[in-house]
N, C-alpha and C positions, 0 to 999 in steps of 0.2 A: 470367716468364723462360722463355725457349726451351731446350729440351733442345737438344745438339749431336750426330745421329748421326754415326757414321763414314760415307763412302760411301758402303758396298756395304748399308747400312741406311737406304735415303733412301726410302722408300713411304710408314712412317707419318707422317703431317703434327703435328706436337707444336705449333703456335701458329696461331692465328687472328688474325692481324691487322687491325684495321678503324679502317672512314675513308676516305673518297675520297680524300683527297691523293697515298695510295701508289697508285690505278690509273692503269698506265701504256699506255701505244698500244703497240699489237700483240697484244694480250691473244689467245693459243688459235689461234695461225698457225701453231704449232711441235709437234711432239709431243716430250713431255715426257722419255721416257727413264730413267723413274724419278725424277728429280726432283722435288719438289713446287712446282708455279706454278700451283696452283688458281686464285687469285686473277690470272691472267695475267699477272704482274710476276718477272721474275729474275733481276733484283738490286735491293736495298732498301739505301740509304746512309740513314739518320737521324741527325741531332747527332754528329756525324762531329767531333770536335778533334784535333788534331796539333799537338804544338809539339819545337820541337828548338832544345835552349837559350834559352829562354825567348822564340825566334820562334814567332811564331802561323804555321804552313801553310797548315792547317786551321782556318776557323769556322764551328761549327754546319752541317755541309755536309749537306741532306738531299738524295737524287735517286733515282729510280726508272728503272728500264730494262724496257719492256715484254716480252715472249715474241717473240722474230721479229723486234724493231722495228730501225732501225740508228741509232741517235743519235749525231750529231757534238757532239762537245766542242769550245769554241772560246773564248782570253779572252788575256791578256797575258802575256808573261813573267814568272814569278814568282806566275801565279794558283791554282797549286795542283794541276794537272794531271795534272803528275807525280808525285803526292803520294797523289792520290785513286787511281790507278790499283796502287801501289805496295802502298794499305792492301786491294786488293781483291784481291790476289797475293800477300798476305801477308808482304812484305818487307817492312812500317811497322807497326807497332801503332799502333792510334789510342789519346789517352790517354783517352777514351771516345765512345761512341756505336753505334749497332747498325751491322753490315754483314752481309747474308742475301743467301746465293744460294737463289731458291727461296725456300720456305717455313720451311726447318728448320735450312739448315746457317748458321751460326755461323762466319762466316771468320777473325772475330776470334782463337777459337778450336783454328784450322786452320793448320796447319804449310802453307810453300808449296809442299811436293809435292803434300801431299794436297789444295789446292787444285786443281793442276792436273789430278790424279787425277779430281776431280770435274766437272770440265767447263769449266773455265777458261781460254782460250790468250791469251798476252800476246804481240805481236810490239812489238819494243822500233825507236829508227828507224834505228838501223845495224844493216843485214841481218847475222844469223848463222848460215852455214851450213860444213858441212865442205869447204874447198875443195880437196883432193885426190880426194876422193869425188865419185862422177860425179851428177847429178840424181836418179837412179833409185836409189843406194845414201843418198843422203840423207835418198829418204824413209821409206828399208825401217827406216832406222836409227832414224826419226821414230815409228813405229808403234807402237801402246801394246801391247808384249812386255814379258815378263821380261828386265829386261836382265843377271841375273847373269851370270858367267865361264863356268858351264859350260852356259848356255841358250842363249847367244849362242853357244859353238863348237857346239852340235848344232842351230842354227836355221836350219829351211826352212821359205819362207815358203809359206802356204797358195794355195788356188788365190782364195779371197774376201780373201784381203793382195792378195795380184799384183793380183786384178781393182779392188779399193780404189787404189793405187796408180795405174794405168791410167785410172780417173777423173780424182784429180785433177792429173794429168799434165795431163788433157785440156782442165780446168777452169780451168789458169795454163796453158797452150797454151805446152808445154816438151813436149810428145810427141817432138819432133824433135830437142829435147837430151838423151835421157835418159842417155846416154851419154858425156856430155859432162862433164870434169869440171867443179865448180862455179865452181872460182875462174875459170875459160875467159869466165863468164856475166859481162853487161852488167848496170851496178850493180842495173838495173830488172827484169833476171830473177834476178840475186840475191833482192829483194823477192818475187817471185812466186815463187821455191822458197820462203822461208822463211816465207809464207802457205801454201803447199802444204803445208810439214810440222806445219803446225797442225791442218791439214784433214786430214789421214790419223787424226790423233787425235781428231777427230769430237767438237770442244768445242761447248758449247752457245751459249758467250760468249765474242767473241774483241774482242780490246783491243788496237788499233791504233797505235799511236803514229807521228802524221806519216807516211802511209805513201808519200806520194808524193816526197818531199823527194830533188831531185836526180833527178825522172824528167824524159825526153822528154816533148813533148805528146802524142806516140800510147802512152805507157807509162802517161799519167797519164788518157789515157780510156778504155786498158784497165779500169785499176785501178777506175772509175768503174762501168763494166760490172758486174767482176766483183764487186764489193761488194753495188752493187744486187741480183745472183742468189745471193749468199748471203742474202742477209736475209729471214726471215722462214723457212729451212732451220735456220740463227744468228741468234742476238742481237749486233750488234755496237753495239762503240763505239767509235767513231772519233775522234781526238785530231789537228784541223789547225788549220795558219794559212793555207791555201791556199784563200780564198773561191773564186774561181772551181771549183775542187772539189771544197768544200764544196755551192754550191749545184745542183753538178749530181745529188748523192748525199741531201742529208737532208730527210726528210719534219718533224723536229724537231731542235733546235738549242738546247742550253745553254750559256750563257755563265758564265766562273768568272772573280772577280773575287776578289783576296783573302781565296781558300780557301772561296768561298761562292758559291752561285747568285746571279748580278747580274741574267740575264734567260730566259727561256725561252720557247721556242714557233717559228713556223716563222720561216726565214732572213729573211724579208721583216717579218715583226715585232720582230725583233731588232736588224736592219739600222735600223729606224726609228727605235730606243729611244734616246732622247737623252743616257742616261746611259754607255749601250754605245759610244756615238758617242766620248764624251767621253775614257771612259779607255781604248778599244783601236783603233775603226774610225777615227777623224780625220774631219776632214770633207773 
């Protein structure tokens, strides 16, 4: 059994996990940050159950996320998606099976601040941002600060905030908005602020849900872009139904079928799989 440290105690590695099944692509792309992903993998799903009211969500779900890697998530309505994403955030308890960020931490375990605390960012698929706040006060607010009552009335931001900030202004190409208040923004730079306020908090794993849904085609090759140049900076995992892209973005590709891995590997092996064909892709 794995010791759970808290956070700011994540160096020592307390489990050795072994067996090829858990190495996953992108192993040593990333540096680490205190984390432990010795073994290149950070995040570890195993025998993963969920049931809510005697519905099965989850079965037996095991999946691996390399260091850097960006793996798309892909399967039907009702495959569990939302589900698995949920236990890795800590809003589900699974009614058992392992969930490790790294080597050491215990999500199971983990309250979902202290998830997020650790390097976790979830963007959910309706953009959430402050929309009387202008882009720029969005992200200040975004920023992993003390946010008590009296930190916040004496808080100035540093000259490495502002220059962080500045980045990734630069990064969702909103330098021109920053001014601007939010709700002002097109639903598809709503999207690209409330990835940006992820990226101010500098997670190591961001979890995307549908992130294109409802863009233009020049929003959704932005999006395309800029996923690609996080990765391997981040681990992400991306959760679409939008193959076209899907395949302009994933090196690998897991299909969930009924709370469980139905196929994996790259788009083109998956696309072939006759049983993938049957219960989501059609012919």
């Amino acid at each position: 059994m794995r010791a759970t440290p808290l956070p700011e105690l994540m160096l020592e590695p307390a489990f050795d996990p072994a067996g090829a099944a858990r190495d996953a692509i992108g192993a040593g792309r990333l540096a680490s940050k205190g984390l432990d992903v010795r073994h290149g993998t950070i995040l570890t799903l195993e025998g993963i159950n969920v049931s809510f009211d005697g519905f099965r969500a989850i079965t037996d779900l095991n999946l691996y996320i390399g260091v850097g890697e960006l793996r798309c998530i892909i399967g039907p309505n009702g495959a569990g998606k939302t589900t698995m994403m949920d236990v890795i955030t800590g809003k589900t308890r699974p009614d058992n099976g392992h969930a490790y960020f790294g080597e050491t931490l215990d999500l199971t375990q983990m309250s979902e601040v202290e998830i997020a605390q650790a390097g976790i960012g979830r963007k959910f698929q309706k953009p959430t941002v402050f929309e009387a706040l202008s882009v720029f006060e969005n992200l200040e607010l975004a920023l992993k600060t003390d946010k008590s009552v009296w930190a916040s009335l004496r808080a100035k931001l540093s000259g490495t905030q502002k220059d962080r900030i500045e980045e990734v202004l630069s990064t969702i190409r909103l330098e021109g908005s920053r001014h601007r208040p939010a709700g002002l923004l097109s639903h598809g730079q709503k999207q690209f602020l409330e990835i940006g306020m992820l990226l101010v908090q500098d997670p190591q794993l961001l979890l995307l849900d549908e992130p294109v849904a409802g863009m233009t085609d020049a929003e959704t090759e932005f999006t395309a872009e800029l996923f690609k140049s996080l990765a391997g900076k981040h681990s992400l995992m991306v959760v679409e139904h939008d193959m076209g892209f899907v395949g302009s973005i994933a090196d690998h590709v897991t299909v969930l079928h009924q709370g469980s891995v139905l196929a994996e590997g790259s788009l083109e092996d998956v696309q072939a799989n006759e049983r993938v064909i049957e219960v989501y892709l059609g012919r």
